[in-house]
Structures are given as C-alpha cells and as structure tokens.
N, C-alpha and C positions, 0 to 999 in steps of 0.2 A: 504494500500500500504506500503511496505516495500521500500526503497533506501538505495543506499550506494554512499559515497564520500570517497575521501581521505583526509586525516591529512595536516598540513600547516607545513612547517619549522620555520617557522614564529610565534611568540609566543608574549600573549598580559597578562600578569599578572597583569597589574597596573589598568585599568579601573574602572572606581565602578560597579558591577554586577548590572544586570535590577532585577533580584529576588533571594530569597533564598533556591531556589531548588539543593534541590542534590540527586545523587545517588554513590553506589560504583561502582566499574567495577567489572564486572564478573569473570574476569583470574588474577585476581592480584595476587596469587601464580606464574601462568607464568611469568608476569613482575617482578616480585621479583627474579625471579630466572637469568632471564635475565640482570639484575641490577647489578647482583652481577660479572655476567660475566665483564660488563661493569667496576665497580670498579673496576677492576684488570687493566684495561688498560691506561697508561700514557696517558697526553695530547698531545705529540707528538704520538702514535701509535693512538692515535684515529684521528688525523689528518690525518695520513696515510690511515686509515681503511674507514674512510669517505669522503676523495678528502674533502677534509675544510680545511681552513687557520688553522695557529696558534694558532691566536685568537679567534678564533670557539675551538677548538680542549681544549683551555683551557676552556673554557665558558662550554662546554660540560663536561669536566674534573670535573668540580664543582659542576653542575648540577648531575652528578653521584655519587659524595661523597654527596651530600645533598638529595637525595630521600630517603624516611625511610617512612617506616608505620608507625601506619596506615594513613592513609589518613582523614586529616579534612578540615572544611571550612578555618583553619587558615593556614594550609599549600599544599593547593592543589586551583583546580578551576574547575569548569564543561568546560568540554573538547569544549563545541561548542562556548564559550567565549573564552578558550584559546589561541585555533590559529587564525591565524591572515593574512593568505595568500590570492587569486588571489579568490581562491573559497569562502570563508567566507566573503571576501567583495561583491560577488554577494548574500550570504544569507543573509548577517547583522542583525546577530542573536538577535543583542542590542534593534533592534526596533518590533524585532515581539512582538506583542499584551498579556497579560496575559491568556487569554480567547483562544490562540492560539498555549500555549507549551505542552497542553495534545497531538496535532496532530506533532506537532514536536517531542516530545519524544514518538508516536506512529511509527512513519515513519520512522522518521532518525536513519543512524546507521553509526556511521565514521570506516574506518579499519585503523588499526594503529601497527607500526613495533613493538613498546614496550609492547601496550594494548593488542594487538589482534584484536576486536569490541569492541566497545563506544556506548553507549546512547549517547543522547547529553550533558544530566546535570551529567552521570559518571566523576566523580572529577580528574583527572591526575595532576601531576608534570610535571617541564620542564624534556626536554629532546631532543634527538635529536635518532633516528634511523629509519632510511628509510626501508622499506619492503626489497626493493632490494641490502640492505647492506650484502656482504659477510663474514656470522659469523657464524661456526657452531655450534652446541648448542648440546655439547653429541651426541648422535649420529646424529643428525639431521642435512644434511650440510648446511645446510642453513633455513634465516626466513620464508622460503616458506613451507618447509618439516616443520618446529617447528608449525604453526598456523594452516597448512591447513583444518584439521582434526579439529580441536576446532571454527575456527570461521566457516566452512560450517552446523557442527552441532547445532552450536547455531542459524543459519538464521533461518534451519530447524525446529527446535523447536519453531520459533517467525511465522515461517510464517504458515497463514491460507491457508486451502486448496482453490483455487482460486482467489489466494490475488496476484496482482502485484507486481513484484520486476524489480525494475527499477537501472540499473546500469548507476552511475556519476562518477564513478571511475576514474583515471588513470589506464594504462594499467600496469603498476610497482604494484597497491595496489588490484586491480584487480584477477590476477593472483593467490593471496593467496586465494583464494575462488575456492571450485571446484565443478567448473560450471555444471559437468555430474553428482554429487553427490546430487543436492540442487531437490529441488520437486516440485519445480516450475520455468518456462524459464525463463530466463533473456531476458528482453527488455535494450538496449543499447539506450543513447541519445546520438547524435553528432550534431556539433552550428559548420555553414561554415561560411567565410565572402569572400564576392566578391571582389577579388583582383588581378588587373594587368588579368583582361578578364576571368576568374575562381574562383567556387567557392573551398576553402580551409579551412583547419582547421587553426586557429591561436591561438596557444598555450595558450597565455595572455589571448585573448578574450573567448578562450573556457572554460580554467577553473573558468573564472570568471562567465562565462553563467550555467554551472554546477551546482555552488551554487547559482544563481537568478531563478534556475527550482527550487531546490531542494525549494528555498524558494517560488513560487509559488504554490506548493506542498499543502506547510503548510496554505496559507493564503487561497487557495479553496478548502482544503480536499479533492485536488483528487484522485479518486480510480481506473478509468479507461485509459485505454490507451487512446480513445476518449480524455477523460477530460487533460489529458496529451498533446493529439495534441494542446490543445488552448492556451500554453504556448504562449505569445507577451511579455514578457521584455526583454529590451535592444534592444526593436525594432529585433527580432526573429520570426519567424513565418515557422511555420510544413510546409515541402514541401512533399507532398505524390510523386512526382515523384522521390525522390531522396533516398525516405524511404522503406524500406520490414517491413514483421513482426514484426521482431526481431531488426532492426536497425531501430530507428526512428531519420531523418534528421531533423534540425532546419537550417535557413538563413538569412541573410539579408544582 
C-alpha cells in the first residue's frame, strides 16, 4: 500500500530521534531552486506572501538564509520527526516499533510545498511553504503547475500494479497530485464526528485521525481496503452506509 498525508507547519527539531535512519529527498534540485526564490524575499514580503505575523515572516526569513546543502544528520532531520502538527500526533512517529519503519518507509509518503514527496526518514530543513502558497516559479504560476508533473511521476514509479493508494491528504496538498495521471484509483479516507444531531467533518479531529490511520497502516501492514475498513483508533469505526468505493467513511 502506498498513502499520502500532508506536511505540519509545525516543526519539532529538538527531540532526540528514536533511530539513525536517513534518506535524501529525491527533488532537492527542485527545493534548491525554490530556496533560492525564497532568499530573495524580505521578512516582511514573506509575511505578506504567506498571511503570517511578523514574527513568523522573520522566523521564516532565517530559516531561508540558513538552508544550504547538502543535507546531513547535523543539519537537517527525517521529515516524519520533523513536523509536529494535528496529523503527526495521531501517527507519533517517536513510538513506532524498530521492527516496524521498513513498513512505514514502504507506505508513507508526505507531499510537501518545498520537497515535492518525502519518505518518511528523507532528511528536510525548517521551513515554511504551503502547497497553496501563490509563487510562480518561471514559468510555472504557481506550486501546483511547478510539482505536479514530478510528484504524480514518482507515485507512479513507486507504485505496484495493484497496490493501494490511499489518500490522507488535505485537499490544498492533495491537489498537486494528478489524480487522472496516476495508474492506480485513489481511495479517499474521511473521520465524521457526531455533533449537535449530525454526523461532520471536524477539522482538528480529522487531521488528527488521518495520521492514527496512516499509523494503523504501519502497525498491521495493511494492504487491502478490507484490512483498511478495520481501522478502531480514537474510537472510529468504517461505516459502509456512508462509504462508496472510492470514499471510505470513518465515525464515531
């Protein structure tokens, strides 16, 4: 099984790492290139360019004066340690098993506005740029047109014929992927919670269910949709009247 999630804002560099695996990222010419854009832009126009305070816009500002190749364990970190959001606390990547990141760095794969696609243990820098940040990159007007083409070719190449591909995406990281081009369907997960007489998406809780699939994924090797239905963390559970083929409904 293949998955995809999206990237965190949220960035965790201090931790002690659970092991010493790493990998490089595959487009680091692309982020290099993009990087450079980035230097160019003051603390205040990134503040502009990104809706962020100040104080973000300089934190950022810094962050883009200080990325430099290549990438090592002293100045970088595997990407599924890194961030630190809504999603990654439902994976919590810190406690999966040794005997269990050959299936996490089989399965997982993060889209990212800087990287393009991520392994898990691909090594990144901080940073900050959203997929749906408007920058156009040469001729390309935007991060959508710059990745699309690079990160659907590489799923393609990853995935086996018959192999599930399971989308945790947001709909913003989502997007740069295209869906008509890839060789295999996308199955869609969605997580409702019953509120006020209806069941709904709630943003907090879903991202956070997102990454507690993505990491029940990991800890039963599942491959099939089936195996996928018997997701129960966070008290969730597959409701087939609410799911079709391609959309599979979670509840609780």
């Amino acid at each position: 099984m293949k998955l995809v999630i999206s990237p965190a804002k949220s960035l965790d560099f201090e931790t002690e790492l659970p092991t010493e695996r790493y990998t490089e990222p595959r487009f680091l010419k692309q982020s290099e290139r993009l990087n450079k854009l980035l230097k160019k832009k003051s603390a205040k126009s990134l503040s502009k360019l990104m809706s962020i305070s100040d104080a973000l816009g300089q934190l950022n500002y810094e962050r883009n004066q200080s990325w430099e190749l290549p990438f090592t364990q002293n100045n970088a970190r595997p990407a599924i340690f890194a961030f630190n959001g809504d999603v990654y606390r439902g994976l919590d990547a810190y406690t999966i098993p040794e005997e269990k990141l050959d299936v996490m760095e089989d399965s997982v794969r993060i889209l990212s506005g800087l990287y393009g696609l991520l392994k898990p243990t691909d090594l990144i820098q901080p940073y900050r740029l959203e997929m749906g940040t408007r920058m156009p990159v040469g001729v390309k007007k935007n991060l959508y047109e710059f990745w699309k083409k690079d990160i659907t070719t590489a799923l393609n190449d990853e995935l086996e014929d018959g192999e599930l591909f399971l989308n945790l995406a947001s709909n913003e990281y989502f997007k740069a992927i295209d869906e008509k081009a890839l060789k295999e369907p996308v199955i869609t997960a969605n997580f409702k919670d019953f509120k006020n007489g209806q069941y709904k998406v709630i943003s907090f809780f879903a991202k956070e269910a997102r990454g507690a699939m993505a990491r029940y994924i990991i800890d039963t090797n599942a491959q099939t949709i089936e195996d996928v239905k018997g997701f129960n963390y966070m008290g969730y559970g597959f409701s087939a009247e609410m799911s079709s083929d391609t959309d599979l409904v979670f509840i609780r």
